[in-house]
C-alpha positions in Angstrom: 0.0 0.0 0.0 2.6 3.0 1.1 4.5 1.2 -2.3 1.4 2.5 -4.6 0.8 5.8 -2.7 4.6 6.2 -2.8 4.4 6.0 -6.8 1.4 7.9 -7.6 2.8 11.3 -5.6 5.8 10.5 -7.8 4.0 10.3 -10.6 2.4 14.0 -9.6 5.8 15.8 -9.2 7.0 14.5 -12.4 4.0 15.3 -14.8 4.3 19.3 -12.5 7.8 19.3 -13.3 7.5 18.8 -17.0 4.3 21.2 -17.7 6.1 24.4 -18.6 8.4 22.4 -20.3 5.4 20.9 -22.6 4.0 24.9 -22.5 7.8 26.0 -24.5 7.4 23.7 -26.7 4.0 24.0 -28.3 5.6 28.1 -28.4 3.6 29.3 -25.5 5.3 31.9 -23.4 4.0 31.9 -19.8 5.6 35.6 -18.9 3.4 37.3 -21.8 -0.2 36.2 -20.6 -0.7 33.6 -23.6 0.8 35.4 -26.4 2.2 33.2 -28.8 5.6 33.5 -30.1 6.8 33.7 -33.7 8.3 29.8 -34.5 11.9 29.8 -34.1 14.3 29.6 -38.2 13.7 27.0 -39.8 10.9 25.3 -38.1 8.3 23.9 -40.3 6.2 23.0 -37.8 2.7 24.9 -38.6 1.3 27.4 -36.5 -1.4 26.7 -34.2 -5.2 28.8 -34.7 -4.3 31.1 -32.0 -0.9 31.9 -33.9 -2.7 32.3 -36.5 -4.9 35.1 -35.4 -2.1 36.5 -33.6 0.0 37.0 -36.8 -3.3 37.6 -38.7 -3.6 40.6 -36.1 -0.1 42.2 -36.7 -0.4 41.9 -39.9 -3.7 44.1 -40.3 -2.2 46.5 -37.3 -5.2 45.6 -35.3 -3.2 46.4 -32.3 -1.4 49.6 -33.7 -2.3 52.5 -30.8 0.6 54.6 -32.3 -0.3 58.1 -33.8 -0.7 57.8 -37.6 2.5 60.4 -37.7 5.5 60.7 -35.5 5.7 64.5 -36.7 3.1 66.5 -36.9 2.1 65.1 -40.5 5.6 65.8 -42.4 5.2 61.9 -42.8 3.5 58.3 -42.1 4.6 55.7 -38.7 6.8 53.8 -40.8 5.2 50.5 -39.1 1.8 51.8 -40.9 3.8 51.5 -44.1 4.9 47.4 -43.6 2.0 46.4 -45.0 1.6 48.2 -47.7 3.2 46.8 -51.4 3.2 48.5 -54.5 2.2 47.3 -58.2 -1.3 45.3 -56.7 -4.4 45.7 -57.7 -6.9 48.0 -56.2 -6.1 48.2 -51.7 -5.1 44.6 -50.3 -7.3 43.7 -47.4 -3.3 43.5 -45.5 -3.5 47.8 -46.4 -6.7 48.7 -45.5 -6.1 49.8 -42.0 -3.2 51.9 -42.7 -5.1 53.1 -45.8 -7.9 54.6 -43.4 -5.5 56.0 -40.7 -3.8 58.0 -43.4 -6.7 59.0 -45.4 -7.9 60.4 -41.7 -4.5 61.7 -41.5 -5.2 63.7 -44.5 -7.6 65.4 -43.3 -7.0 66.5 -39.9 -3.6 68.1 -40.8 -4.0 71.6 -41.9 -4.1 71.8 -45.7 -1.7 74.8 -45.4 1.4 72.7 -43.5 0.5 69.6 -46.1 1.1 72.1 -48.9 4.3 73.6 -47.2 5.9 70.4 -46.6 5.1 69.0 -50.1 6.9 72.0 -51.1 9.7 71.3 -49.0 10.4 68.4 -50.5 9.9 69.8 -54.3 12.8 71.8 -53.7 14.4 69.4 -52.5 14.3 67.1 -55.2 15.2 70.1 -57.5 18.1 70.9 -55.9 19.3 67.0 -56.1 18.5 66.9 -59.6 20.9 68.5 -62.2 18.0 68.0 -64.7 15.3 69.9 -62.5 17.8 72.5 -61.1 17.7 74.2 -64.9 14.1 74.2 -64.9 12.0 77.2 -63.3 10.1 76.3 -60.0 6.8 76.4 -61.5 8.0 73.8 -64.4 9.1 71.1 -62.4 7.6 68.0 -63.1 6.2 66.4 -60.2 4.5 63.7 -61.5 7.2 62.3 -63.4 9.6 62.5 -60.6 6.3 60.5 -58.1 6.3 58.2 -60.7 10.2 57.5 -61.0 11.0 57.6 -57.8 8.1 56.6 -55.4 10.1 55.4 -52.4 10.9 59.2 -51.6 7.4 60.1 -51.6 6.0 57.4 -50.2 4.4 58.8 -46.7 5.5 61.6 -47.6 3.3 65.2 -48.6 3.0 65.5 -52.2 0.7 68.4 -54.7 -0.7 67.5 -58.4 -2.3 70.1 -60.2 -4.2 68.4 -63.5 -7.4 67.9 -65.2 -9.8 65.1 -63.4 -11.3 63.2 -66.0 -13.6 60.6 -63.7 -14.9 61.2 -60.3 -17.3 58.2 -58.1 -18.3 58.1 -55.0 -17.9 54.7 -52.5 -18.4 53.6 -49.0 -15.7 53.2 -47.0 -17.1 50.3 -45.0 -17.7 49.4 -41.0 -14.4 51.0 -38.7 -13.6 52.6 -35.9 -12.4 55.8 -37.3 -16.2 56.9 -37.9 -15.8 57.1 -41.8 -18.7 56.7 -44.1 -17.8 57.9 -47.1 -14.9 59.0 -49.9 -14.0 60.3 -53.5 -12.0 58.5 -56.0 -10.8 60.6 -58.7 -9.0 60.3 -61.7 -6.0 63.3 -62.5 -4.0 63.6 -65.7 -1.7 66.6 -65.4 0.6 68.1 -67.8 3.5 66.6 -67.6 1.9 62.9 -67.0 1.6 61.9 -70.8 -1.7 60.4 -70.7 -1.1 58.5 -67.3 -3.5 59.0 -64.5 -3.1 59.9 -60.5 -5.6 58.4 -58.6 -6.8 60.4 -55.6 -9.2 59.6 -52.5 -10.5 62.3 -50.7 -13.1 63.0 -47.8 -14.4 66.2 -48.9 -15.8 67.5 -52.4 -15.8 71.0 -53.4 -20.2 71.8 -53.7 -20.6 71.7 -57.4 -18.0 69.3 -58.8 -19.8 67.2 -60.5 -19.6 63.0 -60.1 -18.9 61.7 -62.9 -17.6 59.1 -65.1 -16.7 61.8 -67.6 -16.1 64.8 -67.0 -12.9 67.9 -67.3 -12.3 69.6 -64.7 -9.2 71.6 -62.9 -8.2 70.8 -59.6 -5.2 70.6 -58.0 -4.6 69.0 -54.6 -2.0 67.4 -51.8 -2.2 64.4 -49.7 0.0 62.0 -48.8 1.5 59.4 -51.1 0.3 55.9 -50.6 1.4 53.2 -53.2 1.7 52.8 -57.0 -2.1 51.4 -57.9 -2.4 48.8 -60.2 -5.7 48.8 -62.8 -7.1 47.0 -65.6 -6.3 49.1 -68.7 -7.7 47.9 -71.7 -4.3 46.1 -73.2 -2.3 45.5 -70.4 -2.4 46.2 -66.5 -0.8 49.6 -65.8 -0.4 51.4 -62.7 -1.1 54.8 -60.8 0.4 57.0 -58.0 -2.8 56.3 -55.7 -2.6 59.7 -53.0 -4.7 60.1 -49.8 -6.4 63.6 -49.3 -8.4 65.5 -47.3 -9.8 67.2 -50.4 -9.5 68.4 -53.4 -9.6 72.5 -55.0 -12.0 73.0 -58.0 -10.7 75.6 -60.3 -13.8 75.8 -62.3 -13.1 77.9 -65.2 -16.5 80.5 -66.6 -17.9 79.0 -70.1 -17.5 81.0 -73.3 -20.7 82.1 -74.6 -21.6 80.4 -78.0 -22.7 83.8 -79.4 -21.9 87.0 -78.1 -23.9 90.5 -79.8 -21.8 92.5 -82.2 -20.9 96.3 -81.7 -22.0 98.8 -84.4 -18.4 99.3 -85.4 -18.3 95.5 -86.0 -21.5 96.0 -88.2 -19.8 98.6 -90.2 -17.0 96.9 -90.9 -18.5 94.0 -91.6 -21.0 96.3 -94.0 -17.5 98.1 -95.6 -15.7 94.9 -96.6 -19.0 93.3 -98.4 -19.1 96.5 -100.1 -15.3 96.8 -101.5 -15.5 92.5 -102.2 -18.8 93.6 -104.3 -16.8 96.2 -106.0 -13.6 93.6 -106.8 -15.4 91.1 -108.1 -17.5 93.7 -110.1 -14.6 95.0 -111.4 -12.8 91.9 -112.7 -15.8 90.3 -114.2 -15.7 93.7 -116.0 -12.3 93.6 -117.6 -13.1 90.0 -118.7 -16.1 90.3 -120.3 -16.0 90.0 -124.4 -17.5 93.6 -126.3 -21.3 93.8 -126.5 -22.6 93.3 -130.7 -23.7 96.1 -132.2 -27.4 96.9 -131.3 -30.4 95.2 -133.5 -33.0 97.5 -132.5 -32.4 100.6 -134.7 -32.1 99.9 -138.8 -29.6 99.8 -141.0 -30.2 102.6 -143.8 -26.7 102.3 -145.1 -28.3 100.4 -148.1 -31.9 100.6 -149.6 -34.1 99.2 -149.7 -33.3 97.9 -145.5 -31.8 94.8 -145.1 -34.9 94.5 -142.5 -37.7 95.2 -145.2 -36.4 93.6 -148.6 -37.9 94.5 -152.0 -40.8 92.2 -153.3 -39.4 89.5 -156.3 -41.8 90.6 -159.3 -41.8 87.2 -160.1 -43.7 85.7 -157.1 -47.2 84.8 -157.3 -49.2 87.7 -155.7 -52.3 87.2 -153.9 -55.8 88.8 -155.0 -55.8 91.3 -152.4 -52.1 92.5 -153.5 -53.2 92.1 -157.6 -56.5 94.8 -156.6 -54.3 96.9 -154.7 -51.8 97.8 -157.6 
């Protein structure tokens, strides 16, 4: 009897000394309240659900109680850039919470320190630039240098100014940033060569119209998210995509189809029909041939007139003619 009980408490201590041992080894840290622990190199041994979730969760930045920016809005937490990848289509589902944070970002920065930092850094890249540095400030060419070089920007203030050429409206979906609603719009600016900017923005100028086609100037600054990829009709192409706050309509006043004349306009107008009549009066004129002589008056030159010829005296005459002589 004390033999049994003797091996059942020894049975205990060893199955309490090995638990934490068995806790390490399925990757369970007992120090950090049940987190699980990334699996060491090289292990192929596949994560367990609550891993999963875990990693699922850093990966959308579910956790992420950081501000959005580090410095006042001169740029993006780098951490809310690790998810984000260029040349995909459309937002990945990995993006969408940094995507929201910075297009709230946008929005509550004043538009006035957006603008001055993206200037900043336009004379920055100027200066660096041998190319740009020749150019005048107002010609450099933003667009192509976003385009070019997109790990600068990205973050980072930026300005366009271009025509938008498509503008829809979309939900932005349940979160916890109170969001409802946004603008996508499509910018071609000057110096772009027929390849769009893609911009999302909270708040629309009253008036703009939404569209899928439309011209209108606007020019705006947000900050520069990825390069957007889209279905073009040959081949996939892709798009600086930029997160604002809004957008500035330059509407430009339609010329009238017909505006009235002035009454010098009329007599001008009135002067040159005149002198055309008179040229082409003129030169039909000289070319015409010399009228025939006139037919209506007689010739008495000879006699009897060529117009009332004698009688032949050898023509039968009628009764009334033979009474008459």
């Amino acid at each position: 009897m004390n033999r049994s009980l003797w091996i059942r408490n020894a049975l205990v201590v060893f199955v309490l000394c090995w638990q934490p041992h068995l806790g390490m080894a399925q990757g369970r840290d007992p120090d950090l309240s049940g987190r699980a622990d990334e699996p060491a190199p090289g292990s192929r041994r596949p994560l367990t659900e609550e891993e999963m979730v875990l990693k699922r969760k850093r990966e959308l930045l579910l956790d992420f109680a950081d501000p959005t920016s580090l410095d006042r809005g001169a740029s993006v937490h780098p951490r809310l850039m690790e998810t984000v990848k260029d040349n995909t289509i459309g937002v990945r589902y990995e993006e969408r919470e940094a995507y929201l944070r910075i297009l709230k970002l946008a929005s509550e920065v004043p538009l006035s320190r957006q603008e001055s930092l993206a200037a900043e850094l336009r004379a920055e890249r100027r200066l660096l630039n041998p190319n740009y540095s020749r150019r005048k400030e107002y010609d450099f060419p933003q667009f192509v240098d976003l385009f070019t070089h997109p790990e600068i920007y990205r973050g980072r203030p930026v300005s366009l100014h271009g025509v938008m050429r498509k503008l829809t409206k979309f939900e932005l979906g349940k979160n916890s940033l109170g969001m409802d609603e946004a603008y996508e719009g499509w910018v071609y600016t000057g110096d772009s060569q027929g390849n769009p900017a893609v911009v999302i923005f909270t708040n629309k100028p009253e008036g703009l119209p939404v569209s899928g086609d439309i011209q209108e100037e606007v020019e705006f600054t947000g900050y520069y998210f990825k390069m957007y990829g889209y279905d073009a009709q040959d081949v996939t192409r892709k798009a600086p995509l930029i997160l604002a706050g809004e957008v500035k309509w330059l509407p430009r006043p339609y010329k009238q189809v017909y505006q009235p004349w002035g009454l010098k306009w009329y007599v001008l107008t009135t002067l040159v029909f005149l002198f055309g009549g008179y040229l082409i009066w003129q030169t039909n004129r000289r070319e015409m041939p010399p009228l025939p002589p006139s037919q209506i008056e007689p010739d008495f030159s000879q006699f009897p007139p060529r117009e009332f010829p004698a009688p032949d005296p050898f023509a039968p005459q009628s009764p009334s003619e033979t009474e008459d002589a």
